[in-house]
N, C-alpha and C positions, 0 to 999 in steps of 0.2 A: 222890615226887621230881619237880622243876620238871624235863623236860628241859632248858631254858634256866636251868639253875641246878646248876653244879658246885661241889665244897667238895675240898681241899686245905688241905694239914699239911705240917709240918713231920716227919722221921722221927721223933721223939720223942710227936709231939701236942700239943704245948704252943701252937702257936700255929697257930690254924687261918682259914681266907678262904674267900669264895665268888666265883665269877666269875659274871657274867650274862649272858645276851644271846647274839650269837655272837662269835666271834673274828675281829676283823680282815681276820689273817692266819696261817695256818698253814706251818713247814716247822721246815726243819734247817739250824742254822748250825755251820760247819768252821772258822769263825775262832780264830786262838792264844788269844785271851781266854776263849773261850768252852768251849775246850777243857778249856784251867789251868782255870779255876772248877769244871767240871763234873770233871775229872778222868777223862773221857771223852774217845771221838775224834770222838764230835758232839753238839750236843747239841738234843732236840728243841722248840722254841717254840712258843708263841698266844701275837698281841699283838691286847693290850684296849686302848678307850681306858680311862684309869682310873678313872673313874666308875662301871664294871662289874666292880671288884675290890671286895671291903670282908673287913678285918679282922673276925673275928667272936670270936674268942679268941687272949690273949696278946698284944699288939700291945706290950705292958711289954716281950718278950723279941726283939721284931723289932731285929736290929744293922743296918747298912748301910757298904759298903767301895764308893767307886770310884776306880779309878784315873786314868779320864777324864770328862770332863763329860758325856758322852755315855750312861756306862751305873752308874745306882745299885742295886748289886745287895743284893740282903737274904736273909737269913738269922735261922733263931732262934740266940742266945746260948745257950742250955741244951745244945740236941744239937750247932748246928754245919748242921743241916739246912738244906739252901737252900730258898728260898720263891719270892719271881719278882725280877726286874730292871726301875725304871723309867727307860724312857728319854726323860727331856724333852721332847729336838729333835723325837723324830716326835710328840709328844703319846702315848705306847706304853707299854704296860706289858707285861711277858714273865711270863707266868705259864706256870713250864714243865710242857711235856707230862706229865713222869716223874710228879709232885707232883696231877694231875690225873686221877685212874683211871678216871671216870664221865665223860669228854671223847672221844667218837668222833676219834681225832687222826687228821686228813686232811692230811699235807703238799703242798705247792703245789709248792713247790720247794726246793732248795736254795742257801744265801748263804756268800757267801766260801770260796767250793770252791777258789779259785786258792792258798787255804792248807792243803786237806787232809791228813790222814794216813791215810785211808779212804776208798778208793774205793769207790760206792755203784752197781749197775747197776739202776736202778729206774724210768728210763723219765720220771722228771720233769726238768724243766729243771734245769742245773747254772750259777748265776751266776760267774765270777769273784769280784767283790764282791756285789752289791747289785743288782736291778732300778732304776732311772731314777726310776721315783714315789715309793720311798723312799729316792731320793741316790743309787745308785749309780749306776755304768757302764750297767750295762744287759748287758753284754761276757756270753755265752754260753760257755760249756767244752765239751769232749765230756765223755762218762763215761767 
């Protein structure tokens, strides 16, 4: 196994990717989006660029839903299982943590805490929105 070579599935198996390289960025997003999707009270991210994501099975069964322009999120049609979110504007792809079992996941911080339903006391920063280099505020919370 590449260490710089992770492989993620869908819960079913039918559609399976590999990520390369390292990731971006690592943490936990508390936004209402992010939540609903996951179904979850956070949910945990790596953004790739996407050049370091590749389909390697089922890519027939990849669906995609977004509600904004901002986040095209996918899933296989067979199970329902979520697979990652691409997002355009940063050039980013969400390949998330859950879906990635062989990914050492080191969050950085936390985004859009100012919409939690879980408070998290873990000693990493907690943004309001967004850190400034990718759009946001910048705006810091306590925990």
């Amino acid at each position: 196994m590449n260490a710089n070579r992770h492989s993620g599935s869908c819960f079913c198996g039918a559609v399976t990717f590999t990520v390369t390289g390292s990731p971006a960025l690592m943490g936990y997003c508390h936004c209402d989006s992010c939540r609903h999707w996951s179904a979850g009270p956070v949910n945990g991210f790596t953004l790739w660029k996407p050049d370091a994501l590749k389909i390697t099975a089922g890519a027939e069964h990849v669906s995609t839903f977004n509600r904004t322009e901002r986040s095209y999120r996918k899933w296989c049609s067979r199970c329902g299982g979520h697979l990652f979110t691409d997002h355009p504007g940063m050039g980013l792809v969400d390949a998330y943590a859950a879906v990635l079992p062989t990914l050492p996941f080191a969050p950085a911080f936390h985004i859009h805490y100012g919409e939690t339903k879980l408070r998290v006391r873990d000693g990493l920063p907690k943004f309001k929105d967004m850190p400034r280099e990718i759009g946001g505020t910048g705006e810091l919370l306590p925990e």
